[in-house]
C-alpha atoms as one frame of an Amber mdcrd trajectory, in Angstrom:
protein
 201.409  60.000 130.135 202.255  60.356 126.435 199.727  60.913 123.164 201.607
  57.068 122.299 200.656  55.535 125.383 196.759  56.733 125.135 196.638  55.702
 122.152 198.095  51.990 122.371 194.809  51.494 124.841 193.067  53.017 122.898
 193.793  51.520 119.964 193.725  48.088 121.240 189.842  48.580 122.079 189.151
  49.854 118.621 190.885  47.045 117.077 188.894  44.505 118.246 185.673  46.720
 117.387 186.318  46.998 114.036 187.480  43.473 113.185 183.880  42.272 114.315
 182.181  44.745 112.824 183.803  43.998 109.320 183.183  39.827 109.710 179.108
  40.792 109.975 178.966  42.169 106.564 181.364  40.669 103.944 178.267  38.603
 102.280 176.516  42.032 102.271 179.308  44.113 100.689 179.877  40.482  97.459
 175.983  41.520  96.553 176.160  45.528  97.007 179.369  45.185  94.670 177.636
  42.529  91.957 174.742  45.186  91.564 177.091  47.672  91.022 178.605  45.700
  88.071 175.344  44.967  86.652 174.275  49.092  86.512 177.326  49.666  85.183
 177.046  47.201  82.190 173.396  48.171  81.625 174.182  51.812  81.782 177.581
  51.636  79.525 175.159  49.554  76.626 172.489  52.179  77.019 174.741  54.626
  76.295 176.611  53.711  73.220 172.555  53.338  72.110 171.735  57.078  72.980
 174.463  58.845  71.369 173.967  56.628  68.192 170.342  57.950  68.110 171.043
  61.321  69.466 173.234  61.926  66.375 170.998  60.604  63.948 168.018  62.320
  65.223 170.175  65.820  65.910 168.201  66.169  69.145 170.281  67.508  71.910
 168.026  66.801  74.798 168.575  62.995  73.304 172.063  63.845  73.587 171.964
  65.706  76.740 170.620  62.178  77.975 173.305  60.583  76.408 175.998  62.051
  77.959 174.367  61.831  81.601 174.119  58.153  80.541 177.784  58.034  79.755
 178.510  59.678  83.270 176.381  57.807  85.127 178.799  54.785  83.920 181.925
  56.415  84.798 180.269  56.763  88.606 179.073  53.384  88.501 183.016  52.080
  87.658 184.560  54.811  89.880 181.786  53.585  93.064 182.895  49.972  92.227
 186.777  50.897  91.969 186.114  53.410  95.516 184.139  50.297  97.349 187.002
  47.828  96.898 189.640  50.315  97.705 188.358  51.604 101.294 187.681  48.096
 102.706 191.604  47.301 102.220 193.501  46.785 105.617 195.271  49.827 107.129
 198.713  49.191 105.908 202.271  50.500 107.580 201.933  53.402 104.532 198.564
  54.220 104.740 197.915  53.693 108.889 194.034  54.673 108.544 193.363  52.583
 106.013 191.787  54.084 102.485 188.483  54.684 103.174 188.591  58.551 102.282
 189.084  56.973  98.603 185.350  56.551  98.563 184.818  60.405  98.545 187.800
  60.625  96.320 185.741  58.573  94.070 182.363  60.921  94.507 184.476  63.764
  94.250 185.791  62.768  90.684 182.559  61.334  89.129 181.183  65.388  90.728
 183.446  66.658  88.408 182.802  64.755  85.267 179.198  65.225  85.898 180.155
  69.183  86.138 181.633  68.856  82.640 179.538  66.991  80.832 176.555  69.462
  81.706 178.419  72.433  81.207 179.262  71.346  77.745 175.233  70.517  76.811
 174.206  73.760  78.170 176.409  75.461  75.651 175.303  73.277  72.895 171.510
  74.096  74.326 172.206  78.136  74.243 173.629  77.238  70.239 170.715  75.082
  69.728 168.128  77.466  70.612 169.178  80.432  68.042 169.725  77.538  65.478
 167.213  75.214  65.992 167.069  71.848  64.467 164.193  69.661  62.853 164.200
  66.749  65.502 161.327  63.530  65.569 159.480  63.934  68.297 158.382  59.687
  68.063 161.917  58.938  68.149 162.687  61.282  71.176 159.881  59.586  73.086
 160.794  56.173  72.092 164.600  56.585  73.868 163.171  58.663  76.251 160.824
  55.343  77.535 163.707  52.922  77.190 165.749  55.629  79.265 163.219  55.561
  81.757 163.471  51.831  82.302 166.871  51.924  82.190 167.999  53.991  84.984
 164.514  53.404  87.288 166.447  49.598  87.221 169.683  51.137  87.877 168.295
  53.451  90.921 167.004  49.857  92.486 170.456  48.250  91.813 172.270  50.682
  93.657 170.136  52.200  96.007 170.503  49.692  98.785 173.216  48.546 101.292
 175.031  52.027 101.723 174.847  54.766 104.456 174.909  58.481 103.679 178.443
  58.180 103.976 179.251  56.071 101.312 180.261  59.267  98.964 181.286  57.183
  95.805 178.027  55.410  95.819 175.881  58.428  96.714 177.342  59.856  93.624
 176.717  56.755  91.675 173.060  56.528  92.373 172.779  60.670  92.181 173.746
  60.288  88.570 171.246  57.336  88.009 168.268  59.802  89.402 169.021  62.858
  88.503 169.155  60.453  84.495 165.867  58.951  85.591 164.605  62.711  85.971
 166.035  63.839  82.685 164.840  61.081  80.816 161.149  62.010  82.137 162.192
  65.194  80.667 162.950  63.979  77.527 159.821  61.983  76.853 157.723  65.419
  77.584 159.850  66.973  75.407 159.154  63.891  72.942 155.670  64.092  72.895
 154.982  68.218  72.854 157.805  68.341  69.598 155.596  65.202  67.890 152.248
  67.067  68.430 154.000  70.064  66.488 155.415  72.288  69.523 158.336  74.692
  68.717 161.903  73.567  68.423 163.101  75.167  70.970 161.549  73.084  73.101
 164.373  70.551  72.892 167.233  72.988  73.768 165.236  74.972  76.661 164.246
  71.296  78.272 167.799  69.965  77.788 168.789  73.359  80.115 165.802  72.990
  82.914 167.768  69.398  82.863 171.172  70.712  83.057 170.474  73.069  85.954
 168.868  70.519  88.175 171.552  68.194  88.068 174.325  70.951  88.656 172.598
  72.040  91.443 172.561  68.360  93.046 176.015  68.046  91.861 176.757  70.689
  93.951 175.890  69.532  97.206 178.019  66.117  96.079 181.288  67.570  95.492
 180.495  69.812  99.136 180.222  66.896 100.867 182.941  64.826  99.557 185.386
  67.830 100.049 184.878  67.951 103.488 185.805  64.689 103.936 189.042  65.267
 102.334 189.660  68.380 103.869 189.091  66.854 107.514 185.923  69.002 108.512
 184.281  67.522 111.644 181.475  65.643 110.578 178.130  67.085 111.057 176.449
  64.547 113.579 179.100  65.341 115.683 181.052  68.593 117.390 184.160  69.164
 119.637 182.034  70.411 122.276 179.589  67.097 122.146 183.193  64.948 122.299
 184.434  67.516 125.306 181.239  67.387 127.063 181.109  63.544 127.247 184.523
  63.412 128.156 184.562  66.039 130.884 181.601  64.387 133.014 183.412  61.218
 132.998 184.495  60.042 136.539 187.909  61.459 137.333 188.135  63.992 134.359
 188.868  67.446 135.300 189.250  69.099 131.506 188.516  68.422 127.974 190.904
  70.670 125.393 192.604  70.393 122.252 189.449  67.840 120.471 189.848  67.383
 117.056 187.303  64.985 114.984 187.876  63.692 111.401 186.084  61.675 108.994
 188.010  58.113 108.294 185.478  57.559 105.105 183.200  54.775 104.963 181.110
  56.543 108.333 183.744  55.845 110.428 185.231  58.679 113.076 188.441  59.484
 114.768 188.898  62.034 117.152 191.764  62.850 119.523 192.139  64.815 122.957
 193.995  66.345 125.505 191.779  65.195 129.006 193.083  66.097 132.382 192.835
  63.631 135.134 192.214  63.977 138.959 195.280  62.480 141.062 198.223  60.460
 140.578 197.516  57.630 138.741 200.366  54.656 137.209 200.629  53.336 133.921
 198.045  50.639 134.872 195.436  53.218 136.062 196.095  55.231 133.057 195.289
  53.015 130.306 192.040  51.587 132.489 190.783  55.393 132.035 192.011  55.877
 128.158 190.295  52.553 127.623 186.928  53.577 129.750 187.135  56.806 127.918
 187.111  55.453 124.515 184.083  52.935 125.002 181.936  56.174 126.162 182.729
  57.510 122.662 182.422  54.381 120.667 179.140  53.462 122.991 177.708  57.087
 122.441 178.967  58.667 119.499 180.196  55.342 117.039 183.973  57.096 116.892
 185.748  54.124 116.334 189.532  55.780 116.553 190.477  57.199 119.576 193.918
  58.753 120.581 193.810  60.254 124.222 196.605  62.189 125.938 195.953  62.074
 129.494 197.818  65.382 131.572 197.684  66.135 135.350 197.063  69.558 134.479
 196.290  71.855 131.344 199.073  71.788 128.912 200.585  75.363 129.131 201.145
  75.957 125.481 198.850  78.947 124.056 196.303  76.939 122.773 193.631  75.568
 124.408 190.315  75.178 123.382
């Protein structure tokens, strides 16, 4: 039997999976995407506030703020523009749909985080062997309002998303990691207004910085592995081979592959040798029995199956 034929039964059963499982949560998806919209306006207003002050102050942990501020918009509009994007149809171009857009999305708001820190820990290193006279009242004062700011945003968008929603992960990492930096720059608020050292402002603008590249980090490493295919990490091969192989009338599991579809959803394809002779009939009964055991015990949703009467001969099994 051919890789097309599996994969017509197969893909028949999936189907009809995944057009119920979309009709359960299209009110869910109208309210996840208004609260998006309503961090991102809150954010973007916040921001234009917090470099005004930042400049007029000349603190750079105000700044520092700012700019995460300014980021944490960007995410918001890049979760919102990722969200719409990966619930369009499969189309004859795109045949998995675009749901690997979402870590596209994280992956690109990763980066602009990246470069917005990178530039305030330079201006940090400047600021602390040229200090500047900053108001430590005024620091505190747009520290608090940051604080309110983001702890609403972190509500807004911290509901109604798995951990494999990459774009919105990002979204509400830049929201936190804000909320923790403006905490940061309400301490620093209150030690420069009770007369501590300048360089408090530059040193707590880089205990900032560092925090948030560090969380960065593990955002951009999980959005690249989406869109460089690596097997999730609930899943193996050998779980996928193993399930396969004790199936009734399965004599060998090779050639498994898994991939991430975006949006938690998993495809993975095999080579599984059957027992006997079997017809067309028989063999689509056992791709289609095949793929429920994965979608039943391991939620892969795409399945393509090529059934062989004996190990294809071709240097590379696995």
């Amino acid at each position: 039997m051919t890789e097309n034929d599996a994969a017509t039964g197969s893909g028949a059963h999936e189907g009809g999976d995944h057009h119920g499982h979309g009709h359960g949560h299209g009110h869910g998806h109208g309210h996840e995407l208004g609260r998006l919209v309503a961090a991102a306006v809150s954010n973007v207003g916040f921001a234009v506030v917090q470099v005004i002050v930042g400049l007029a102050i000349g603190s750079v942990v105000v700044l520092a703020d700012a700019a995460h501020q300014v980021v944490d918009a960007i995410g918001l509009v890049t979760a919102l523009v990722a969200v719409r994007v990966a619930r369009r149809a499969p189309s004859e171009r795109f045949t998995y749909g675009l749901g690997k857009s979402d870590a596209l999305g994280g992956f690109v708001s990763g980066l602009l985080l990246v470069g917005s820190v990178v530039w305030i820990m330079v201006e940090s290193v400047r600021r602390f062997f040229d200090p500047t006279e900053v108001s430590g009242s005024s620091v505190i004062v747009i520290g608090v309002i940051a604080i309110a700011v983001n702890g609403v945003g972190v509500l807004l968008v911290g509901h109604a998303h798995g951990e494999d929603a990459i774009s919105l992960r990002a979204a509400r990492l830049h929201l936190i990691t804000d909320l923790a930096g403006s905490v940061v720059v309400v301490v620093a608020g209150a030690l420069l207004a009770f007369g501590g050292p300048l360089w408090i402002d530059p040193v707590a603008s880089l205990a900032l910085s560092a925090a948030v590249l560090w969380t960065t980090w593990r955002l951009l490493g999980s959005a690249t592995a989406v869109l460089l295919d690596r097997a999730p990490r609930r899943l193996s091969s050998a779980q996928v081979a193993t399930l396969l192989g004790v199936q009734d009338g399965v004599g060998d599991v090779h050639h498994v592959h898994l991939r991430a579809l975006g949006g938690g959803r998993l495809s993975a394809s095999a080579h599984v040798v059957v027992d006997g002779e079997r017809s067309v009939h028989d063999a689509q009964a056992t791709v289609e029995r095949l793929s429920a055991a994965l979608l039943a015990e391991h939620a892969v949703e795409h399945t393509t199956l090529q059934l062989e009467c004996h190990p294809c001969d071709d240097g590379h099994a696995d």
